[in-house]
ZADO-1210 file (C-alpha; in nm, 4 decimals, padded with zeros to 6 digits):
<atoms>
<atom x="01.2586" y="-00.0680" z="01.4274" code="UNK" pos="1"/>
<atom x="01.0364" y="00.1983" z="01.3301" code="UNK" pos="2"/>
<atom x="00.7203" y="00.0817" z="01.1813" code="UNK" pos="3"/>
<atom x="00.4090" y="00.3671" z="01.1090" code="UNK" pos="4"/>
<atom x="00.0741" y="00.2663" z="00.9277" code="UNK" pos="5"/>
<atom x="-00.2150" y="00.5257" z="00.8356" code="UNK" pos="6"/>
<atom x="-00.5323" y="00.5359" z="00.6958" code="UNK" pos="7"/>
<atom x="-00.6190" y="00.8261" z="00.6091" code="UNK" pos="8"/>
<atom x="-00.8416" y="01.0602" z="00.3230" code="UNK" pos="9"/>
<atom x="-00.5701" y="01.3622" z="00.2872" code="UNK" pos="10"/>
<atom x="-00.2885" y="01.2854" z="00.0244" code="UNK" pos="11"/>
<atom x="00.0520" y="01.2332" z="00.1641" code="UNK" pos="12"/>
<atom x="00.4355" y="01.3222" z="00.0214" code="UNK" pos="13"/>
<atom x="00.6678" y="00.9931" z="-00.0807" code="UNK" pos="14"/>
<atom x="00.9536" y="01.2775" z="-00.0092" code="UNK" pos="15"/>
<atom x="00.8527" y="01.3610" z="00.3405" code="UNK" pos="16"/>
<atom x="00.7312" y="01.0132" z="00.3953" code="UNK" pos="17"/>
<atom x="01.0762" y="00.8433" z="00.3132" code="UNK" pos="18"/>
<atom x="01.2646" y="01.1436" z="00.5269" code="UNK" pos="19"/>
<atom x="01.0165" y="01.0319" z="00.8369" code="UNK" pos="20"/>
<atom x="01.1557" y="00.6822" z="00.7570" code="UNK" pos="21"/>
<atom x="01.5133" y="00.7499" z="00.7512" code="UNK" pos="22"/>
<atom x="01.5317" y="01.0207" z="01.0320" code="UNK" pos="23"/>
<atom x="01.7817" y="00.9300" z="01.2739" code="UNK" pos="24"/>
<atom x="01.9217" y="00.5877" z="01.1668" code="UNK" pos="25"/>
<atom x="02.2494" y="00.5701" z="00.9915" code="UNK" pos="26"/>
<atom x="02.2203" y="00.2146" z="00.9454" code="UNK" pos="27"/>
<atom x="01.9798" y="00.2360" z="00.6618" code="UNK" pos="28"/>
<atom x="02.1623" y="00.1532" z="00.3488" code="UNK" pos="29"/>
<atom x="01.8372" y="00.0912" z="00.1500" code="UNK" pos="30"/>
<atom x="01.4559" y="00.1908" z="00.0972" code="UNK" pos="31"/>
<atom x="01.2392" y="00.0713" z="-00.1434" code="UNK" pos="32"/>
<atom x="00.8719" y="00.1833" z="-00.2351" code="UNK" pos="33"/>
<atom x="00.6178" y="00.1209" z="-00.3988" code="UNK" pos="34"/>
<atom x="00.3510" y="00.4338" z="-00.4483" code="UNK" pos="35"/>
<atom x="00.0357" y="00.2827" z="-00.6399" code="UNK" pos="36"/>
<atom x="-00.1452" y="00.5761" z="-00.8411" code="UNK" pos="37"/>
<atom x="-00.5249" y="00.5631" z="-00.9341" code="UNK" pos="38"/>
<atom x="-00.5635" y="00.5269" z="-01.3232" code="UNK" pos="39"/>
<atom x="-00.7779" y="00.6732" z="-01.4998" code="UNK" pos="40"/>
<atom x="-00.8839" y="00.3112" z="-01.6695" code="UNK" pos="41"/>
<atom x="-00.9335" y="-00.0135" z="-01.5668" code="UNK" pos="42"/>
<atom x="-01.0744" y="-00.3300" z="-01.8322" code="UNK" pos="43"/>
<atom x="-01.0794" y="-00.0688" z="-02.1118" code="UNK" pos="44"/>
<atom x="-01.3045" y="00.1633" z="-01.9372" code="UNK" pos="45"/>
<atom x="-01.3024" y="00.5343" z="-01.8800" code="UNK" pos="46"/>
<atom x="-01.2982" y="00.5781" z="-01.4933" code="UNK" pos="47"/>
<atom x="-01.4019" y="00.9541" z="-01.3754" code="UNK" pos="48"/>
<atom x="-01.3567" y="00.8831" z="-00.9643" code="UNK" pos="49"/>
<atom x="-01.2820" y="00.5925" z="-00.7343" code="UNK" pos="50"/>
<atom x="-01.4374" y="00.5530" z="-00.3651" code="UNK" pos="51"/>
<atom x="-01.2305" y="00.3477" z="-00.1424" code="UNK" pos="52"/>
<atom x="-01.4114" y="00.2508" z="00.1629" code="UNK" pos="53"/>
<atom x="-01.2483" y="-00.0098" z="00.4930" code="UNK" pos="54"/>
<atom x="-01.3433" y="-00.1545" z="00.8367" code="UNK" pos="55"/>
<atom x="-01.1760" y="00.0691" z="01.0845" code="UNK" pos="56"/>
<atom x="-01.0242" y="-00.1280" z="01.3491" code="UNK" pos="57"/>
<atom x="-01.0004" y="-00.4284" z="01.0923" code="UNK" pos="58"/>
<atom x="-00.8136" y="-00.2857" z="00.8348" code="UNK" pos="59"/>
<atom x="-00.5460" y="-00.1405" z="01.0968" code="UNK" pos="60"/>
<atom x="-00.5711" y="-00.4413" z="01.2727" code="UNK" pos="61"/>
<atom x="-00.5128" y="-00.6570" z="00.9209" code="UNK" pos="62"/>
<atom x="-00.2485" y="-00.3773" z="00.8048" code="UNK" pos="63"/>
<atom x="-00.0126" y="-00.4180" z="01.1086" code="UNK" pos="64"/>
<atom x="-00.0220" y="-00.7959" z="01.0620" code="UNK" pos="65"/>
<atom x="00.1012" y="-00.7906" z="00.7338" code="UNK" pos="66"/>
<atom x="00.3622" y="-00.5707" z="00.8539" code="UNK" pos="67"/>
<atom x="00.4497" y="-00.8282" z="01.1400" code="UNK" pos="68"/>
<atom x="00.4953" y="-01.0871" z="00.8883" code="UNK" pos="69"/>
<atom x="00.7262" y="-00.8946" z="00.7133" code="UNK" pos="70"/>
<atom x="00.9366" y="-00.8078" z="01.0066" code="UNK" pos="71"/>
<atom x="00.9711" y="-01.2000" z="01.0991" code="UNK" pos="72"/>
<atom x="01.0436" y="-01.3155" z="00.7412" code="UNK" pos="73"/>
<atom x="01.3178" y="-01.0123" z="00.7187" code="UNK" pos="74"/>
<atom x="01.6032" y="-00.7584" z="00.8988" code="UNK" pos="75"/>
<atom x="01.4234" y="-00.4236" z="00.8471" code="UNK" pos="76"/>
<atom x="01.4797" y="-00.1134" z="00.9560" code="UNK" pos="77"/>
<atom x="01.1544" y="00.0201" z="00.9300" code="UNK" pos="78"/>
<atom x="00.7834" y="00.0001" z="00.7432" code="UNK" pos="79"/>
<atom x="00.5402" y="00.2585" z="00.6591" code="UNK" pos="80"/>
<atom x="00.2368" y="00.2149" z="00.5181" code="UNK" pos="81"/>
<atom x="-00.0103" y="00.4592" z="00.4221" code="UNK" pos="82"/>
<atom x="-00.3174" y="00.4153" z="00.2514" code="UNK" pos="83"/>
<atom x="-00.5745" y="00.6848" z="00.1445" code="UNK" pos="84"/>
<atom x="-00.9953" y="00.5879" z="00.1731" code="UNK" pos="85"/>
<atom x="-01.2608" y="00.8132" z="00.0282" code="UNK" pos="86"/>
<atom x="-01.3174" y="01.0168" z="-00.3157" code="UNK" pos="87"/>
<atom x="-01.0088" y="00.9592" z="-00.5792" code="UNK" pos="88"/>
<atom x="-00.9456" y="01.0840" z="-00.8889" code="UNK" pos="89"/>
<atom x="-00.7008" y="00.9783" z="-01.1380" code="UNK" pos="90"/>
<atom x="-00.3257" y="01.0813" z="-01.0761" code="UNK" pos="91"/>
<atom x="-00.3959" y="01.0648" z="-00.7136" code="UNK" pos="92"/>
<atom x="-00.2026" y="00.8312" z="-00.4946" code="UNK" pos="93"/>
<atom x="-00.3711" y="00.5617" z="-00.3404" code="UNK" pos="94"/>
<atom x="-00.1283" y="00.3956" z="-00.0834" code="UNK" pos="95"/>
<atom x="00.2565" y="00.3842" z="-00.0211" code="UNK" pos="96"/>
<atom x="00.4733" y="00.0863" z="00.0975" code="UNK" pos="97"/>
<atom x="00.8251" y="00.2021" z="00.2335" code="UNK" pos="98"/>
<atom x="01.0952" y="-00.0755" z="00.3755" code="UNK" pos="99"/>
<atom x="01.4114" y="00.0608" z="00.4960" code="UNK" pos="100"/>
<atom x="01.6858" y="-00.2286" z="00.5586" code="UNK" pos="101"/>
<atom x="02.0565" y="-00.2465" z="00.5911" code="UNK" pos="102"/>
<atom x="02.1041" y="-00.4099" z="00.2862" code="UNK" pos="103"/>
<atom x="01.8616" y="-00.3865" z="-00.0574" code="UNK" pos="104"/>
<atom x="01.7490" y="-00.7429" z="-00.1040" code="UNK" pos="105"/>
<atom x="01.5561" y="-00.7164" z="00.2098" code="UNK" pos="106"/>
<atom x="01.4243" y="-00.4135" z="00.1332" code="UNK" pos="107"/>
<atom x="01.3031" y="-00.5239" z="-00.1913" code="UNK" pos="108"/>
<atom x="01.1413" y="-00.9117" z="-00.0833" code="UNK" pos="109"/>
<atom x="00.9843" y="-00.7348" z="00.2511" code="UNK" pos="110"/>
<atom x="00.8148" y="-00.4634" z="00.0110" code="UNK" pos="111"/>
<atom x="00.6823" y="-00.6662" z="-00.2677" code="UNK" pos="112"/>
<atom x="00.5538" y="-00.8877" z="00.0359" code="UNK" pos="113"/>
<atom x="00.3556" y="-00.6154" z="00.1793" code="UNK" pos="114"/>
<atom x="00.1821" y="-00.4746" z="-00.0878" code="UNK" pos="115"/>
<atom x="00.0892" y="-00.8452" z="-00.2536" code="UNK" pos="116"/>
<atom x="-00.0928" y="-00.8890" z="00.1469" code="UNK" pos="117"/>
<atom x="-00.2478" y="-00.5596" z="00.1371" code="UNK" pos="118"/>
<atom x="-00.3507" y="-00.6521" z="-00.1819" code="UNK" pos="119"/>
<atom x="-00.5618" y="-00.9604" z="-00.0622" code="UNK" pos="120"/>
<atom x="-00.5734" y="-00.9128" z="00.3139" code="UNK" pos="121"/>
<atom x="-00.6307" y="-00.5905" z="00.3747" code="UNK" pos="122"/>
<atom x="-01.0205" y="-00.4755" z="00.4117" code="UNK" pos="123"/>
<atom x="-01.0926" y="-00.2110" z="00.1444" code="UNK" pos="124"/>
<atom x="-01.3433" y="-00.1926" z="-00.1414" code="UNK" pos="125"/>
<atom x="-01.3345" y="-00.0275" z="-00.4058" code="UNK" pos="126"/>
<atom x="-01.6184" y="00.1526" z="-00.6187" code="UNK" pos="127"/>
<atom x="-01.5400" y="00.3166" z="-00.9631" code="UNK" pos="128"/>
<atom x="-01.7433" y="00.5632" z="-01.1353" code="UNK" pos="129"/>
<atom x="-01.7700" y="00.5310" z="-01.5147" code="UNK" pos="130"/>
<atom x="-01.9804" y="00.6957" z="-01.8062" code="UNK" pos="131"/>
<atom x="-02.2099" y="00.3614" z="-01.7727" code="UNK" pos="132"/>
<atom x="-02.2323" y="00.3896" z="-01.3546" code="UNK" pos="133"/>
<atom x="-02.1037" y="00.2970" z="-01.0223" code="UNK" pos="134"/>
<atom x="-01.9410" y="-00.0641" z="-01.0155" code="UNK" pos="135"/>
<atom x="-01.7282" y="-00.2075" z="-00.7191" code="UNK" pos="136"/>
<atom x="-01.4111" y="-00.3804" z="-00.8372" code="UNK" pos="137"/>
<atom x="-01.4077" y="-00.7390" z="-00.8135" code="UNK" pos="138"/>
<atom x="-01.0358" y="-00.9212" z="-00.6897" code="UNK" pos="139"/>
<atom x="-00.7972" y="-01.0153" z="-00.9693" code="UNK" pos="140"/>
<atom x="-00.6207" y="-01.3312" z="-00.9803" code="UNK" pos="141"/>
<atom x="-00.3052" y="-01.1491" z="-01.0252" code="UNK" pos="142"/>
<atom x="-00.3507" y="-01.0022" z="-00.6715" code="UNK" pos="143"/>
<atom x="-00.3987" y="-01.3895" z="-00.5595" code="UNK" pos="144"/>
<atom x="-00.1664" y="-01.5292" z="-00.7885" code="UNK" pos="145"/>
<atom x="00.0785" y="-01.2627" z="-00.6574" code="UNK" pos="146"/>
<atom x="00.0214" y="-01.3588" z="-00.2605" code="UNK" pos="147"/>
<atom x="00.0222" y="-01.6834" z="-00.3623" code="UNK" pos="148"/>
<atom x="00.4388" y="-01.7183" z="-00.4300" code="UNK" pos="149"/>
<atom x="00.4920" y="-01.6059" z="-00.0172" code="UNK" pos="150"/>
</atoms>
């Protein structure tokens, strides 16, 4: 199984990203993303830039468990996992889940799974810039709510 997880500032390409994933295994018969965008808005405010900041070494280290996990709980083919740290501004993408599996159920549980962990287990923090200031982003429930059903 080919897993590959990155953190990393530059942007990245779903397309080439999902080719990487697929090269060389004809027993893929499904992959499913999910490729979360920053928004320009978040609680009804105007957000100009977003500064994601991690633990390197933890947040790998926290990353490839999640992906572990998945790999127990499901047949998979493959897992990639990228997610960007440093300046953002809206329209730019933020992190990528890819799970390639033989059939599409798996595909779809194993990458819901991961990106509900990353969510909530995963090391980053997040600052957003508005016209009022700097603020880090507080945890939703959602995000815990959404671990919560695994």
């Amino acid at each position: 199984m080919q897993t590959y997880i990155a953190i990393q500032t530059e942007t990245f390409d779903p397309a080439i990203e999902e080719k990487a994933l697929r090269k060389d295994n004809a027993s893929i018969g499904a992959v499913v993303s999910f490729l979360g965008l920053m928004r320009d808005i978040n609680e009804e405010d105007q957000v100009s830039t977003m500064t994601l900041e991690h633990y390197p070494g933890m947040t790998e280290k926290a990353l490839a468990a999640i992906v572990e996990e998945a790999q127990q709980r499901w047949e998979l083919e493959g897992i990639r996992v990228i997610h960007r740290v440093g300046e953002l501004l809206p329209e730019d993408p933020i992190v990528l889940v890819m799970v390639a599996s033989r059939h599409r159920g798996e595909a779809f549980r194993a990458c819901e799974f991961v990106i509900d962990y990353l969510k909530t287990r995963a090391p980053f923090w997040k600052k957003e810039t508005t016209a009022d200031g700097e603020r880090w982003v507080e945890a939703r429930h959602s995000d815990r709510d959404a671990e919560a059903k695994w």
